[in-house]
N, CA and C atoms as an extended XYZ file, in Angstrom:
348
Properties=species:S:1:pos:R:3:atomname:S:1:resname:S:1:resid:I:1 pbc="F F F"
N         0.837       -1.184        0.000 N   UNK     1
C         0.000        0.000        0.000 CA  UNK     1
C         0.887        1.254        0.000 C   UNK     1
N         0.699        2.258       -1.079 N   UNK     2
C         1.177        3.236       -1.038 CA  UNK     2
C         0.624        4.725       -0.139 C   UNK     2
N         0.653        5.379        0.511 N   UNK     3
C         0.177        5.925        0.918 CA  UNK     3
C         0.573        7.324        0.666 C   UNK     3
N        -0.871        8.450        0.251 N   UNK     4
C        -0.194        9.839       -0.703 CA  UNK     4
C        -1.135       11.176        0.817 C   UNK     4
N        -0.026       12.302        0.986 N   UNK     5
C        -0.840       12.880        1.367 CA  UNK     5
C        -0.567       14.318        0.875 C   UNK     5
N        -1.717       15.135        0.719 N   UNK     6
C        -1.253       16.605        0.383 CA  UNK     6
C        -1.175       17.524        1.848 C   UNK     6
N        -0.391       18.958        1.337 N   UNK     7
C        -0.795       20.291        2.098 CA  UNK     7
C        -0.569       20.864        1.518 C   UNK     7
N        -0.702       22.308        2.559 N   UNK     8
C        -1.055       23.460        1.835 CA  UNK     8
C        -1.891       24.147        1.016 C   UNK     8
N        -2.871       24.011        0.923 N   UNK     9
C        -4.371       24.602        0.845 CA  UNK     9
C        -4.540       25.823        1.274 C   UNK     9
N        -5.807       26.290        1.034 N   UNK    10
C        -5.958       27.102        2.169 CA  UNK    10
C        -6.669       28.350        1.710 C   UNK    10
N        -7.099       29.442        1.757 N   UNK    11
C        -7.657       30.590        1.324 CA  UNK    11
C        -6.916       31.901        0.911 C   UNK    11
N        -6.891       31.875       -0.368 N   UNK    12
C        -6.213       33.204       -1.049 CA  UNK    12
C        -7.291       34.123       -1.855 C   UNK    12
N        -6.367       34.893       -2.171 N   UNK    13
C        -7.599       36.471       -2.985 CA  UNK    13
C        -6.391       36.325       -4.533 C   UNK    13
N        -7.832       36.481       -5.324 N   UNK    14
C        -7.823       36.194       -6.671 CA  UNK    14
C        -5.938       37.392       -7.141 C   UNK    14
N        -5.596       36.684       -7.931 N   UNK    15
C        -4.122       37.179       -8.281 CA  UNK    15
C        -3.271       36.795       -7.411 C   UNK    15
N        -3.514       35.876       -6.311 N   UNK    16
C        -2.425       35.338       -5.564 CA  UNK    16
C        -1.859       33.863       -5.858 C   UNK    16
N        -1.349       33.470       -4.805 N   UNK    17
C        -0.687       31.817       -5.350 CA  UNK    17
C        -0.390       31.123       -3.936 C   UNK    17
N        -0.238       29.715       -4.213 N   UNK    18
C        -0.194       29.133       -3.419 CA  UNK    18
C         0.386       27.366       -3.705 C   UNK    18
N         1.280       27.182       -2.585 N   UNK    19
C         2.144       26.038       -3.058 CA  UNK    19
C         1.704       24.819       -2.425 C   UNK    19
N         1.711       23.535       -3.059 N   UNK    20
C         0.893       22.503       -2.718 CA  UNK    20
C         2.147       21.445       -2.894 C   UNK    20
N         1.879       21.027       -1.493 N   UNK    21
C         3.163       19.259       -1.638 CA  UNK    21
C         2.245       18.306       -1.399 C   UNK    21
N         3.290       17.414       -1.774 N   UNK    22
C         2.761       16.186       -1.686 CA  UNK    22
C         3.471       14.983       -1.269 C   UNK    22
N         3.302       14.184       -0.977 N   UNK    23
C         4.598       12.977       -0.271 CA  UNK    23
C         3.888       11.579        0.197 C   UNK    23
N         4.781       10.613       -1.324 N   UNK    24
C         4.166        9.719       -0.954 CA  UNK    24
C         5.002        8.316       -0.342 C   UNK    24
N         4.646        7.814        0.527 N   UNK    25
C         5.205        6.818        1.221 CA  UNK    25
C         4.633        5.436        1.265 C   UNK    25
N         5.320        4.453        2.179 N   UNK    26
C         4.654        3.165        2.100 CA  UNK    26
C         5.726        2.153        1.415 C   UNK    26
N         4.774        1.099        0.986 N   UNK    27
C         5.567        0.003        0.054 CA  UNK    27
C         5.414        0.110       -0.929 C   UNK    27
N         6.653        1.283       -1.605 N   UNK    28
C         6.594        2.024       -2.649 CA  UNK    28
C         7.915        0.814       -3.731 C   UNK    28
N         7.404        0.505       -4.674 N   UNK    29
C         8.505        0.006       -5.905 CA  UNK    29
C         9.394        0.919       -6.459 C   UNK    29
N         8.338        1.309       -7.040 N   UNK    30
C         9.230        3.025       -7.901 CA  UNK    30
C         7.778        3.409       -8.201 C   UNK    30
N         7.886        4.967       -8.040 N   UNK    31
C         7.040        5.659       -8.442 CA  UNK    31
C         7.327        6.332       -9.673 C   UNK    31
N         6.448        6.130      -10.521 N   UNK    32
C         6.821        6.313      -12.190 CA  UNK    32
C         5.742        8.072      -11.924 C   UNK    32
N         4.683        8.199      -11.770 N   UNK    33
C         3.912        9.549      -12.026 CA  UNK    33
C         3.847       10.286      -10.561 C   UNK    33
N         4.128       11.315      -10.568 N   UNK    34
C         3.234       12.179       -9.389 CA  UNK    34
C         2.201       13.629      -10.413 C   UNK    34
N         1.148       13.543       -9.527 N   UNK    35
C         0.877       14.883      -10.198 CA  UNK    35
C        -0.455       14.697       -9.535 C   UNK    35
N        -1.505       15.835       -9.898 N   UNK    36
C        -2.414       16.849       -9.172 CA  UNK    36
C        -3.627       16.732      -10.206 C   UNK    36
N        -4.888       16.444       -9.694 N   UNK    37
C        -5.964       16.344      -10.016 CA  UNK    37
C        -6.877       17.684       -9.282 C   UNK    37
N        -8.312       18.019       -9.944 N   UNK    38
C        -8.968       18.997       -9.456 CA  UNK    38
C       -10.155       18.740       -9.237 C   UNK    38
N       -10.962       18.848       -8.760 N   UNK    39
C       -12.823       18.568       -8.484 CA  UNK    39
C       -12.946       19.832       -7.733 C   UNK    39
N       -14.611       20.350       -8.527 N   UNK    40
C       -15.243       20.935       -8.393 CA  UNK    40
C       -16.614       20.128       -7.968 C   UNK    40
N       -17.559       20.173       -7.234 N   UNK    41
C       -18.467       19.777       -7.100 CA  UNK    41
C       -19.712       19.927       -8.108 C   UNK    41
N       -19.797       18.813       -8.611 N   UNK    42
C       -21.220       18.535       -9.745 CA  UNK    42
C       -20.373       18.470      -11.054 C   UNK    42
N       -18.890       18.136      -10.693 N   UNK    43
C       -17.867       18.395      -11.986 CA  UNK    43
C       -16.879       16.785      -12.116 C   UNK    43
N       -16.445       16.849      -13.368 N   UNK    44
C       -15.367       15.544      -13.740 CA  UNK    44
C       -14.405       16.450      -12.908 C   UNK    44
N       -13.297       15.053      -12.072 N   UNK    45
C       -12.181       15.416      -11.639 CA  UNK    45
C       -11.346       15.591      -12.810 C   UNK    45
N       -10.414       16.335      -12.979 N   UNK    46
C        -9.626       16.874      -13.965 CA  UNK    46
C        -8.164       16.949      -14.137 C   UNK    46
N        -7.491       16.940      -14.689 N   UNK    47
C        -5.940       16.930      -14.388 CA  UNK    47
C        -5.279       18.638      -14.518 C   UNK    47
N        -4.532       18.805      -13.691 N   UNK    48
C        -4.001       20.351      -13.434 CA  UNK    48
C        -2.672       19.464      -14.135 C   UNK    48
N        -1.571       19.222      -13.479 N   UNK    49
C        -0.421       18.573      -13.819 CA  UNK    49
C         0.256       17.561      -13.261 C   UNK    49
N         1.028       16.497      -14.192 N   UNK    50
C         1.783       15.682      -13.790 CA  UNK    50
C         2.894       15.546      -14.460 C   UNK    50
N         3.656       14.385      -13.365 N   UNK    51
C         5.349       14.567      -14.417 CA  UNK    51
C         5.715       13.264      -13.987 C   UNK    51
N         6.329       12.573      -15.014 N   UNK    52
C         6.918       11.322      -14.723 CA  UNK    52
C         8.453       11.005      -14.610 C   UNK    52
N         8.817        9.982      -13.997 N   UNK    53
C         9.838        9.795      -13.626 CA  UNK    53
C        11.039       10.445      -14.207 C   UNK    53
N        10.648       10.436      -15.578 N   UNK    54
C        11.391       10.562      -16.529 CA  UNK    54
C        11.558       11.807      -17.189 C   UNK    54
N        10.435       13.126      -16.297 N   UNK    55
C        10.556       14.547      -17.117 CA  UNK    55
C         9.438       14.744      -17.818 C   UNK    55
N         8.575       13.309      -18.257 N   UNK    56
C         7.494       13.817      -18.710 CA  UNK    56
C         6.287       14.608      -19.019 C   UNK    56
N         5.916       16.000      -19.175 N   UNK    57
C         5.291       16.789      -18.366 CA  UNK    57
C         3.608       16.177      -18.966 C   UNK    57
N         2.729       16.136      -18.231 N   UNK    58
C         1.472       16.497      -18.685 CA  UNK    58
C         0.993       17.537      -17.809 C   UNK    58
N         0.106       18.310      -19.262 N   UNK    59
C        -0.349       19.639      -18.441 CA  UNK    59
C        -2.011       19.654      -19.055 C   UNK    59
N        -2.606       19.954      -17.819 N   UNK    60
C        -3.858       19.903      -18.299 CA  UNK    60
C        -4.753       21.829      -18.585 C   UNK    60
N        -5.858       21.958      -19.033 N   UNK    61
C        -6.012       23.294      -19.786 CA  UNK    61
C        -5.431       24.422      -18.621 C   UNK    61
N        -6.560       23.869      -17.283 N   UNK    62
C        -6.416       25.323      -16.370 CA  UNK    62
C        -4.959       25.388      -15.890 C   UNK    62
N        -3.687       24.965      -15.962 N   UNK    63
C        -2.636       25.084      -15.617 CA  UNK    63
C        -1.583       25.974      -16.386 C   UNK    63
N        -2.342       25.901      -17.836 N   UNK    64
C        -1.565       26.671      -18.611 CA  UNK    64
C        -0.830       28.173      -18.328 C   UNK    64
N         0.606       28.176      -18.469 N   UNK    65
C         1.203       29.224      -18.055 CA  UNK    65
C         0.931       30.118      -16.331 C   UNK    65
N         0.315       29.360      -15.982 N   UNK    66
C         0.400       30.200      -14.264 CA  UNK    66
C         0.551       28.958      -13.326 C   UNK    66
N         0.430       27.202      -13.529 N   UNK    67
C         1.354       26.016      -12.787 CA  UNK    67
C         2.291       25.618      -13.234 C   UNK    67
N         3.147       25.031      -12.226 N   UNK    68
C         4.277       24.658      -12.013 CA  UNK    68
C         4.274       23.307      -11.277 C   UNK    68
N         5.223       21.994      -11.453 N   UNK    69
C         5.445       21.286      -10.799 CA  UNK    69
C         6.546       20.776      -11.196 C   UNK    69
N         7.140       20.075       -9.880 N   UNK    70
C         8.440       19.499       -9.716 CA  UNK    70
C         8.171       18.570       -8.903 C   UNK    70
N         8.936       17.866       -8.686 N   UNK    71
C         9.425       16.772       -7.615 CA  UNK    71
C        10.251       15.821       -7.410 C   UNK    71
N        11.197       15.117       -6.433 N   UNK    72
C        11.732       14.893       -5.999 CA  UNK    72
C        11.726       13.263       -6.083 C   UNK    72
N        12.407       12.725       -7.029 N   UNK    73
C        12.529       11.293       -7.027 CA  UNK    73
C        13.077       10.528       -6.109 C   UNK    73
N        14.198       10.701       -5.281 N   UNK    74
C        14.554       10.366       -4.727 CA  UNK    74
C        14.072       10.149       -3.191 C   UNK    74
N        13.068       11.321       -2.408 N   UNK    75
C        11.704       10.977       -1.494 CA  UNK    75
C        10.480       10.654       -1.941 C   UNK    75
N        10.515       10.669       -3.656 N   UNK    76
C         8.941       10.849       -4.099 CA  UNK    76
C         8.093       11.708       -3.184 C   UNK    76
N         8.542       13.216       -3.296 N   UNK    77
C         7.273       14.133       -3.255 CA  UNK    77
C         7.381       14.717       -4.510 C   UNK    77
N         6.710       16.096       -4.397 N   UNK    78
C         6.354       16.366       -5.368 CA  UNK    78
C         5.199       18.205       -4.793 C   UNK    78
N         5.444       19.373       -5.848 N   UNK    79
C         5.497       20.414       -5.486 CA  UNK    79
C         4.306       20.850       -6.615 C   UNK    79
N         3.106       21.883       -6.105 N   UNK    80
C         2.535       22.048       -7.472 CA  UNK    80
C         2.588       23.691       -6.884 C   UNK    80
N         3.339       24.812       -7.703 N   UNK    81
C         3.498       25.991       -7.370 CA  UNK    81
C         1.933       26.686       -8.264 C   UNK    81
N         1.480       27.408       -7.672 N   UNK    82
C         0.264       27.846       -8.091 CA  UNK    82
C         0.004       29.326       -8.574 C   UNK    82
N         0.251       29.935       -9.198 N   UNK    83
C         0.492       31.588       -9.304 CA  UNK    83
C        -0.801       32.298      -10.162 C   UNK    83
N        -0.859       33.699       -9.825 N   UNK    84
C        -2.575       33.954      -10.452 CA  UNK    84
C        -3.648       33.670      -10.178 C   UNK    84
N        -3.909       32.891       -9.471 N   UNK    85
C        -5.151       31.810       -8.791 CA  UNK    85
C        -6.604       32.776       -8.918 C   UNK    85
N        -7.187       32.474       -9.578 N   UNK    86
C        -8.415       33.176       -9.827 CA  UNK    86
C        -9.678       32.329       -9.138 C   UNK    86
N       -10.982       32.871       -9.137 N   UNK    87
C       -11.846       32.324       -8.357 CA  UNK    87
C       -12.300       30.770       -9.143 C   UNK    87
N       -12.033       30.622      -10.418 N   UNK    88
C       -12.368       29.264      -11.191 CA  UNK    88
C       -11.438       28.390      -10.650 C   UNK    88
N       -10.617       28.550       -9.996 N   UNK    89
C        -9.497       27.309       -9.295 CA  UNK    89
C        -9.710       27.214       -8.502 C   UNK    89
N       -11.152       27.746       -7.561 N   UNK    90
C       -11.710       27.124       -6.287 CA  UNK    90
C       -11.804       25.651       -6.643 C   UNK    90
N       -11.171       24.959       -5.932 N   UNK    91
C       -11.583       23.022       -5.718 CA  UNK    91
C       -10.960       22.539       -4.859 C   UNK    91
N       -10.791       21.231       -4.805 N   UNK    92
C       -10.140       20.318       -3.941 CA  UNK    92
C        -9.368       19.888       -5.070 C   UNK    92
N        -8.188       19.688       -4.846 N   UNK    93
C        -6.953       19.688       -5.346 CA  UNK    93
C        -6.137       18.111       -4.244 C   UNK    93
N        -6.253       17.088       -5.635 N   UNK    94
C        -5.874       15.744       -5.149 CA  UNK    94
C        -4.461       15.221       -5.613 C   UNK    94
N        -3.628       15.037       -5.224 N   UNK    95
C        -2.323       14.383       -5.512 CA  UNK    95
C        -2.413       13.248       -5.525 C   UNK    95
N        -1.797       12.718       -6.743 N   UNK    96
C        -1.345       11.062       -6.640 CA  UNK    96
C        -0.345       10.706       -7.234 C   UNK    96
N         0.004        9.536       -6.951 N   UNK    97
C         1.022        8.568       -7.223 CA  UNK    97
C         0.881        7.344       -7.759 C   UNK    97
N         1.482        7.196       -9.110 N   UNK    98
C         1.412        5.705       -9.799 CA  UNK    98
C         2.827        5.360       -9.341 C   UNK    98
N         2.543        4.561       -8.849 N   UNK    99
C         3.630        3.200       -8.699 CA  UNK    99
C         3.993        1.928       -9.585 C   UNK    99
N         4.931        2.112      -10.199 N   UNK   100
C         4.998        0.510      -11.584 CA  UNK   100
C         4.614       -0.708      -10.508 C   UNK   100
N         4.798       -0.881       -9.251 N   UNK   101
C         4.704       -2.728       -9.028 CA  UNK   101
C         3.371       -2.362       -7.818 C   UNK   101
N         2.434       -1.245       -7.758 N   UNK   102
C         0.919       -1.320       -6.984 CA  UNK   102
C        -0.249       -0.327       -7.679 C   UNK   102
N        -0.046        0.548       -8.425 N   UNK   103
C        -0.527        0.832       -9.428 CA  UNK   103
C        -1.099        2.347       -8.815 C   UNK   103
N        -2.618        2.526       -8.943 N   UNK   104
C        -2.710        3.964       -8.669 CA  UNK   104
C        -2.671        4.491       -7.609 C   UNK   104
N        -2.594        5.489       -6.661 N   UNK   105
C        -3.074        5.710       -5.175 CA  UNK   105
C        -3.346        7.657       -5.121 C   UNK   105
N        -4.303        7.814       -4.139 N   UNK   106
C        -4.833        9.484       -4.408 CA  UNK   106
C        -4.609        9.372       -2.654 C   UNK   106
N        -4.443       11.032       -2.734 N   UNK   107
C        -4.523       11.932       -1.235 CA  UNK   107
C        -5.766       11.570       -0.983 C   UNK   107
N        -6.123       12.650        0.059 N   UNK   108
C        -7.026       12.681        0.304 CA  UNK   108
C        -7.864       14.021       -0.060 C   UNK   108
N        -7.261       15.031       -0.791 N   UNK   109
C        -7.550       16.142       -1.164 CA  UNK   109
C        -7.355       17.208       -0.021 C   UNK   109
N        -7.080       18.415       -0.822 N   UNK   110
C        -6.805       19.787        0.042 CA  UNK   110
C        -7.587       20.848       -0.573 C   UNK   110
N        -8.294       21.438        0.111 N   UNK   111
C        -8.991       22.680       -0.481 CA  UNK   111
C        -8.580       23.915       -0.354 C   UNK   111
N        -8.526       24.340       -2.072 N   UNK   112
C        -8.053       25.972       -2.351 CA  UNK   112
C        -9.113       26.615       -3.154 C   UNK   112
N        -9.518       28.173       -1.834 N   UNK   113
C       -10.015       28.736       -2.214 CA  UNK   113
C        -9.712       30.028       -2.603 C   UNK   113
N       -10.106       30.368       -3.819 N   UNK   114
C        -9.761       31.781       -4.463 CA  UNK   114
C       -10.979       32.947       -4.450 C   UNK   114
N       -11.007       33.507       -3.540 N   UNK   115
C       -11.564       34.296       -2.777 CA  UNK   115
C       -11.333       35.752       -2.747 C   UNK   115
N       -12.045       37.228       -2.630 N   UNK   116
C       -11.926       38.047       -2.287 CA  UNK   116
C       -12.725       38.472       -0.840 C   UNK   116
């Protein structure tokens, strides 16, 4: 069992930013993906960004040019820098981790609100 958790959440005003980790542990093989999912309520969860072992970036629409992510192969975490944050990026914001030898595993989600 792999086990993923996020922080850093929390309540900002629209044009601000905010940095989100993640760290996943357990009986980890190798972790091939980390990256960041989004839900809105009454909405498909969505992909913000991920990156694979290997540099791979996937970037999903709302991330374009104002996210960032990195992370750390060697602890398997993993960083989603957030800049601009407007009130449409209100959600719960889920991190996960694919593992090649246990397969998928999710946080438990952190909520960021973009607020005035």
């Amino acid at each position: 069992q792999v086990h993923v958790v996020e922080s850093g959440g929390g309540l900002v005003q629209p044009g601000g930013s905010l940095r989100l980790s993640c760290a996943a542990s357990g009986h980890i093989f190798s972790i091939y993906t980390m990256g960041w999912h989004r839900e809105v309520p009454g909405k498909q969860r969505e992909l913000v960004l991920a990156l694979t072992r290997d540099g791979r970036l996937r970037i999903g629409n709302s991330a374009k040019g104002r996210f960032t992510i990195s992370r750390n192969n060697d602890n398997d975490t993993a960083v989603l820098q957030m800049n601009n944050l407007q009130p449409e990026d209100t959600a719960v914001y889920y991190c996960y981790a694919e593992d090649d030898g246990s397969g998928l595993f999710w946080g438990q989600g952190t909520q960021v609100t973009v607020s005035s």
